[in-house]
N, C-alpha and C positions, 0 to 999 in steps of 0.2 A: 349455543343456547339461545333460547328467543330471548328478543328485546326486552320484554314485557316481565321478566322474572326477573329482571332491575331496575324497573321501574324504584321500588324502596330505597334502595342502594343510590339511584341516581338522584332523586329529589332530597336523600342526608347530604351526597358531595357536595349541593350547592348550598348544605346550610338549611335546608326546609324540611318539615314535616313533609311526607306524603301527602299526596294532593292540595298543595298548594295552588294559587290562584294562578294565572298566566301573568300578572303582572308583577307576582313578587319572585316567577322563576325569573323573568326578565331582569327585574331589577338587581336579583341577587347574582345570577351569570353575568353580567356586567361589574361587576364589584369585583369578583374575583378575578375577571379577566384581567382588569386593571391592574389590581394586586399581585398574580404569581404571571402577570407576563417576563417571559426570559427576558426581555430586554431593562426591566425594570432591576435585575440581580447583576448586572453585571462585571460589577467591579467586586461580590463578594465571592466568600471561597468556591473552592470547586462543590464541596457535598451543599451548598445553599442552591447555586446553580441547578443542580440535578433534580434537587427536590423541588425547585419551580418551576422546573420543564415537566414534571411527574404531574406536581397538582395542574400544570395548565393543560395538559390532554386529556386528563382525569375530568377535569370540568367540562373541557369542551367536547366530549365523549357520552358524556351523563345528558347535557343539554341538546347533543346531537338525538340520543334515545325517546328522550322526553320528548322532543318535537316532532319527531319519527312516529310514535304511538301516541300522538295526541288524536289521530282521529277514529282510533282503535279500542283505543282502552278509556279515553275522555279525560286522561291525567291532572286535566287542568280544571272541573270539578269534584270537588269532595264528595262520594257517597258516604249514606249513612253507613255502610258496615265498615268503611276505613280502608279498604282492603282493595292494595292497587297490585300487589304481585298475581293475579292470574285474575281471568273471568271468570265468573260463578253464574253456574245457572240461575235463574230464575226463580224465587219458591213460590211455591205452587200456592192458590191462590185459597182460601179458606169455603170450604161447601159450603155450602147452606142447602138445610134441608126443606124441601119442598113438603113434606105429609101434612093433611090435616089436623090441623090440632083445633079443637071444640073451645077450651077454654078461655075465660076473657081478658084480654091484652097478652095470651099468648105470643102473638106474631112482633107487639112490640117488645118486649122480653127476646125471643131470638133474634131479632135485627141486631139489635143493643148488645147482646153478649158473641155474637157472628164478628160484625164489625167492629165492635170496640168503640161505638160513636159516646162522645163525650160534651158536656153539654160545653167546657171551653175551646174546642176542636169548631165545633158549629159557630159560636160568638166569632170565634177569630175568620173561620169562610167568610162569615154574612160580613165584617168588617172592611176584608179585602176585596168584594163584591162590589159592596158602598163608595168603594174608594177608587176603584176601575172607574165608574159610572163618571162620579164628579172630577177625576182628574184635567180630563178635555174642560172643562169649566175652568180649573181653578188656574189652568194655565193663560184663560182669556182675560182672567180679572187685570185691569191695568191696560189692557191693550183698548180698550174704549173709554172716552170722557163722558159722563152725564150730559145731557142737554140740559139748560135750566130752563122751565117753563115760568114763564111770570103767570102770579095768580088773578083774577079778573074781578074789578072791584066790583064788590055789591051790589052799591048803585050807579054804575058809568054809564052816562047817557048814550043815546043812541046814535052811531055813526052814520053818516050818508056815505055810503060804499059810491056812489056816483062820482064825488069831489076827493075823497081820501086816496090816497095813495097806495101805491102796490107793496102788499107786505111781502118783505124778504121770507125765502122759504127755508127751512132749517132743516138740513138734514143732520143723519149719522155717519162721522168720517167712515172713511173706508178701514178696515184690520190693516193695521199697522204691519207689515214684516217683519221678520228675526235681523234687530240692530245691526249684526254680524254678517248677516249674508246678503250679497244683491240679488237688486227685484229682477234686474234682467241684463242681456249683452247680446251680443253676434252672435247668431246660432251656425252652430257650424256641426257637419256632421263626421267627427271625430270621434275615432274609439279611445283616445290615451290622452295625455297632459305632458306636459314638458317644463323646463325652466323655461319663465317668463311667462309660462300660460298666468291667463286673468282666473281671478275667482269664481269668477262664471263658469267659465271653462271647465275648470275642475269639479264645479256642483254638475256640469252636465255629463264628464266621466263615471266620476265618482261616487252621486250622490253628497245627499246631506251626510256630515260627522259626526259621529258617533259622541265628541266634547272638542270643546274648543277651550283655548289656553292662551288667548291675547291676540296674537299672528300665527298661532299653529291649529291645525286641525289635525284630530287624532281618529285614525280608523282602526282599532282594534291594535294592535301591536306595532304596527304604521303609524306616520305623523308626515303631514306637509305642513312646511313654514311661509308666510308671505314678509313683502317689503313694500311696502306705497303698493298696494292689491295686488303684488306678481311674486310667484312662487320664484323663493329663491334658493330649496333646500328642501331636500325628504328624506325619509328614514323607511325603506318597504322593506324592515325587518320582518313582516308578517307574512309578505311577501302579496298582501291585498291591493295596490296601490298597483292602477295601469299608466305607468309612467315607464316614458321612454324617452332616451336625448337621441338623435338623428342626426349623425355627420354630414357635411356639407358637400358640395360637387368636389371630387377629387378626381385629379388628373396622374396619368402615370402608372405606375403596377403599385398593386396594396402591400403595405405593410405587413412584414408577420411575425414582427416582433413589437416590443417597445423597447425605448432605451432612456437615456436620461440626456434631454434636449425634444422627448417628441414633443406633439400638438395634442391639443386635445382633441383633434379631429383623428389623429393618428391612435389613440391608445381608442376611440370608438369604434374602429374599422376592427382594432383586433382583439379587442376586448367586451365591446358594447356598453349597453347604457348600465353605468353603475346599480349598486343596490342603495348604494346612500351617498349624496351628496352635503357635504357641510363645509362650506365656506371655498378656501382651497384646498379642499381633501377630497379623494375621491375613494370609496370603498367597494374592494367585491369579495364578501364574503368578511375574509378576516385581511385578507391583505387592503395596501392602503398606498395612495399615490398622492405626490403632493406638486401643487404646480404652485410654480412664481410665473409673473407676466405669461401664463397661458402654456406656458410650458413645462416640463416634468423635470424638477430637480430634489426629490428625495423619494422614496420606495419603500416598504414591508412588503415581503412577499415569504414569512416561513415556510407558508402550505403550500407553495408551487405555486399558486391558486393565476400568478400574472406569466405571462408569456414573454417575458423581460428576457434581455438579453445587451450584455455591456460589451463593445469591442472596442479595440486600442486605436486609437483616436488615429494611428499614423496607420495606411494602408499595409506598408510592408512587414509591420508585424500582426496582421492577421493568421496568417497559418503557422506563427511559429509558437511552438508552444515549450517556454523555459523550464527548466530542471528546478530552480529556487526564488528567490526576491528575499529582501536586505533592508537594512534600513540606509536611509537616504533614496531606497527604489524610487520608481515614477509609477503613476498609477497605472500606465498599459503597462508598464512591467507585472507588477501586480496581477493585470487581467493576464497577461500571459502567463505566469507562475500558475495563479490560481482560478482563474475563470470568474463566470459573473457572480457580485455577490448575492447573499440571501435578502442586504437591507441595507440603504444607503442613506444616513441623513448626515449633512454636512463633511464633516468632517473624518467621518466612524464610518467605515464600512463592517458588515459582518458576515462572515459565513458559520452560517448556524447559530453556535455558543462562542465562537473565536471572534477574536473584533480586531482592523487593523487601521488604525491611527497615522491621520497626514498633517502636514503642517508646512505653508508654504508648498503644496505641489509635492510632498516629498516624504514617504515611509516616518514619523517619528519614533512608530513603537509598536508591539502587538499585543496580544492577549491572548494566547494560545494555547488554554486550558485543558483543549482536548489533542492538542498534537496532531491536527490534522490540516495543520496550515504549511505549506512548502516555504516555511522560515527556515535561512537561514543566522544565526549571530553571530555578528565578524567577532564578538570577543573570545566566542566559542570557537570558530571555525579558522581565526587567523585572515579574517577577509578584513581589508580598510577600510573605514568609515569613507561614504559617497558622500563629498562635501554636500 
């Protein structure tokens, strides 16, 4: 079935009327992400789980649509008839009849009752007319000081321009600039912006901003952030923003994985330039990379989305691939049992909905709600606890 026949359907999941603004689907896909992500249920029952693995593709399914037919169906403003499940034609436009008619104020009688002109309809044009006009005006007010002229007494005698002195000339300052943006920099002919570019740089990309919010500029569902005037953060959720980060000379054959110890030179080559950068996070799409000292030590990757890949630390056991893992295991164990995980932060690895717990280097526990983890339990199975 087309898109566009759930459009209705999609803008309830997230909570909204039908045609809602772009910025409240945003804000409101965002809420809920936060909310029914799986990683947030974790330690509850299994039917909790399920149900926030449901509403979270439910949502991100709905917001996938919406954003898909945003330039189709216009989702993201409200027509008057309300009505976002199909296109409607056009209606047809009202006749007016041309014949002669003799009698007096005829013709303004048919305008009047053709068009439906009203005389608050007209007040309100000529208002916003008036107000097109003066706007460039009322935006200058403030940016010029008055000149004071002194006034010129009555009777001041007459000066001898010969012996008097040269009068200073007074002019009008120059239009002042927009506080926020610089007058000028290094022109450079560059098509994109980067971390660390100046804010020059990025007006000369980018253009002016559409609002500005302290140190960030917002371009329509985008925002770039600064620090002492260099970008140090962007969000091209709109995907408007020509920004790109560029890996550095790299020697040797490329990468074609990631793992957890690359560079960020490395996760460049095989990844490219993120979609948003915030602090030490790195995001594409919905997955998320986190570095310490420059390098990748935790991961989300649900949706495939990274090219990750974990192997056992010791060469020899690369091709072996073990029947179970225990508790007390070591984590190549682990990778050999179970391959790379889905999500690593600290301590918690996961695959999928199952999570498996270390401490000290060493299996303490699982979580294996859906039985799809190659656990074995020595209490179950008669195996001895690995000191």
């Amino acid at each position: 079935m087309a898109p566009e026949v759930h459009l209705d359907d999609d803008f309830r999941a997230l909570g909204l009327e039908p045609g809602a603004e772009a910025s409240e689907v945003k804000r409101a896909y965002r809420t809920l992400v936060k909310k029914w992500h799986p990683d947030r249920h974790q330690l509850e029952p299994y039917e909790s789980r399920v149900l926030a693995e449901e509403k979270f593709r439910e949502i991100d399914e709905a917001y996938r649509r919406i954003s898909k037919n945003r330039g189709k169906t216009s989702p993201f403003r409200r027509p008057a008839s309300g009505d976002f499940s199909a296109a409607r034609p056009a209606a047809p436009k009202p006749r007016t009849a041309f014949r002669v008619n003799r009698r007096p104020g005829a013709g303004v009688r048919l305008f009047t009752r053709t068009w439906r002109v009203q005389p608050a309809t007209l007040s309100l044009a000529l208002a916003a007319f008036i107000l097109v006009l003066l706007f460039p005006l009322l935006l200058d007010i403030g940016t010029y000081r008055p000149v004071r002229v002194q006034k010129k007494a009555k009777h001041h005698p007459p000066i001898d321009e010969t012996h008097a002195p040269a009068r200073p000339q007074t002019a009008l300052p120059a239009r002042a600039p927009h506080p926020a943006l610089p007058k000028s920099g290094p022109a450079a002919a560059v098509h994109f912006f980067t971390l660390g570019s100046s804010a020059f740089q990025v007006l000369q990309v980018q253009g002016r901003p559409g609002r500005m919010l302290g140190d960030t500029w917002i371009y329509g569902l985008s925002d770039v952030r600064f620090k002492n005037g260099r970008v140090c953060g962007y969000d091209n959720f709109g995907g408007s923003l020509r920004v790109r980060i560029l890996p550095g000379a790299h020697k040797g054959s490329y990468p074609h994985h990631i793992t957890i110890g690359s560079t960020k030179q490395q996760v460049l080559l095989v990844q490219g330039t993120p979609a948003r950068v915030a602090g030490n996070r790195w995001y594409y799409g919905f997955a998320e990379l986190i570095f310490m000292n420059g390098l990748v030590t935790g991961y989300d990757n649900y949706f495939g989305t990274l090219k990750m890949r974990l192997l056992p630390s010791t060469p020899s056991g690369h091709g072996k691939r073990a029947s179970f893992f225990t508790k007390g295991s070591t984590p190549d164990e682990v990778l050999a049992a179970q391959g790379t995980p889905t999500a690593v932060h600290g301590n918690r690895w996961s695959y999928n909905f199952d999570y498996v717990f270390f401490r000290d280097g060493k299996v303490s526990g699982v979580l294996d709600a859906d039985g799809a983890l190659n656990f074995a339990n020595p209490a179950k199975s008669g195996l001895a606890d690995k000191p």
